[in-house]
C-alpha positions as CSV (number, residue, x, y, z in Angstrom):
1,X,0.2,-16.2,1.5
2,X,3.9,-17.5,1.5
3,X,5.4,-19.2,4.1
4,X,9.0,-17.9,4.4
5,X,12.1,-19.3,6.5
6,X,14.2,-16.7,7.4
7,X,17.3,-19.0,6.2
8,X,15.9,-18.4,3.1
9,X,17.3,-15.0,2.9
10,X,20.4,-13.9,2.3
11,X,22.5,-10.4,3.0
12,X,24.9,-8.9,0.8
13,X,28.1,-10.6,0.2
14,X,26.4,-14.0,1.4
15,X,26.7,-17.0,-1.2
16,X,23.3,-18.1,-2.9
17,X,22.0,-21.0,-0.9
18,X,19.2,-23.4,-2.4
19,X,15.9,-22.0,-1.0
20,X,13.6,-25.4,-1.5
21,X,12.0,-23.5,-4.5
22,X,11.5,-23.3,-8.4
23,X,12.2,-18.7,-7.7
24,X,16.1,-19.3,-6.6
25,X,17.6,-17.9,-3.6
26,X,15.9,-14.8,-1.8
27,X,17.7,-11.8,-0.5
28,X,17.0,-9.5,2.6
29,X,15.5,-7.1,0.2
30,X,12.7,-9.7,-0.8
31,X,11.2,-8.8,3.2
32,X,11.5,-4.9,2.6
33,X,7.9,-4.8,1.4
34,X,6.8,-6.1,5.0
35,X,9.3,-4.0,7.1
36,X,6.8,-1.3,7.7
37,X,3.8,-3.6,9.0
38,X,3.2,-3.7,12.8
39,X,2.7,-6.6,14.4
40,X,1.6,-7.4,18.0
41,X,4.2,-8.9,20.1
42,X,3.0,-10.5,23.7
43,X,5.4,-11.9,26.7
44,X,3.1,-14.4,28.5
45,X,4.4,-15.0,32.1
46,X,2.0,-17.1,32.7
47,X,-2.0,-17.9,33.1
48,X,-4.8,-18.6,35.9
49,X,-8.4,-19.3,35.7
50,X,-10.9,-18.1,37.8
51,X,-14.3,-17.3,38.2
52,X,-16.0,-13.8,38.0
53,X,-16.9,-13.3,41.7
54,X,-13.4,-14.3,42.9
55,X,-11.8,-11.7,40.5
56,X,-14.3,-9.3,41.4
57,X,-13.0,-9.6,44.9
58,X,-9.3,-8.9,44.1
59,X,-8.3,-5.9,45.9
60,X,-5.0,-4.3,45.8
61,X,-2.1,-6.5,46.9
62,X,-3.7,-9.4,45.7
63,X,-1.6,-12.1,44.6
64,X,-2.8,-13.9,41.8
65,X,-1.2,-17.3,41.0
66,X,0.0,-18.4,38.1
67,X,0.2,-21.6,36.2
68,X,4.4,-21.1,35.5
69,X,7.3,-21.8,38.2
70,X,10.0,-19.5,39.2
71,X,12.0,-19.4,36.3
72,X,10.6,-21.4,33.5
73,X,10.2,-19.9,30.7
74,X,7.5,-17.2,29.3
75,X,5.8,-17.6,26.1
76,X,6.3,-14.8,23.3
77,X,3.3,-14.5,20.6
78,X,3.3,-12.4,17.7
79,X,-0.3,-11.8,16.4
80,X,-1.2,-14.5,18.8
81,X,1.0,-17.3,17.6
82,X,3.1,-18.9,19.6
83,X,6.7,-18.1,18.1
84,X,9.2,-18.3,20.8
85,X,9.6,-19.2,24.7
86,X,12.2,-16.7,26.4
87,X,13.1,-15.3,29.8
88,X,12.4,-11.8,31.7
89,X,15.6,-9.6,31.9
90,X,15.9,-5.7,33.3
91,X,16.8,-3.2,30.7
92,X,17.9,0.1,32.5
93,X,14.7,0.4,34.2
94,X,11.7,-1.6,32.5
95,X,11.4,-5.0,31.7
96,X,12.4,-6.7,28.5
97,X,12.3,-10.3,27.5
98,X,14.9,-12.0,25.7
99,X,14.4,-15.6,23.0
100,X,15.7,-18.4,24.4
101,X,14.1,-21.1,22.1
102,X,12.2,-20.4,18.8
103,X,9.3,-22.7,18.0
104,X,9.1,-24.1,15.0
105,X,5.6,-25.0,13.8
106,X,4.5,-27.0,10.3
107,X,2.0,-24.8,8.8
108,X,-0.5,-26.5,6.0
């Protein structure tokens, strides 16, 4: 499977920039095979442990700390990789999350 850095890529009327490889430059149109394929996208606010009986005794209105302050920010997986770190935001009426920081990971 190819690793791909989506400064790789370019969009029509862009100039060729060196993509690091032996194929030359890449264009959007390379990623059009992949459009279509759903991915999983998760907005972690946060985590707690605990053990069975003292979930088991949760009721409603329970309040369930987390392991996250008041305003740091949430972890955003795709596919269960971390890819990003963002913050909650109101959209109309749900909630939305938008990318503050994109992590960058060395894959081998």
């Amino acid at each position: 499977m190819a690793d791909f850095d989506l400064n790789d890529f370019k969009t029509e009327g862009d100039e060729p920039q060196p993509s690091g490889d032996m194929d030359g430059p890449r264009s959007a149109r390379d990623l059009e095979a992949v459009y279509d394929i759903p991915v999983q996208v998760s907005a972690v606010l946060g985590k707690a442990h605990m053990q069975v009986n003292q979930l088991l005794k949760l009721g409603r209105g329970a309040v369930v700390e987390l392991d996250r302050k008041v305003g740091e920010a949430i972890d955003i997986y795709v596919n269960n990789r971390l890819v990003a770190r963002g913050e909650v935001v109101v959209v109309e009426d749900r909630l939305g999350v938008t990318m503050t920081e994109i992590i960058k990971t060395d894959r081998g």
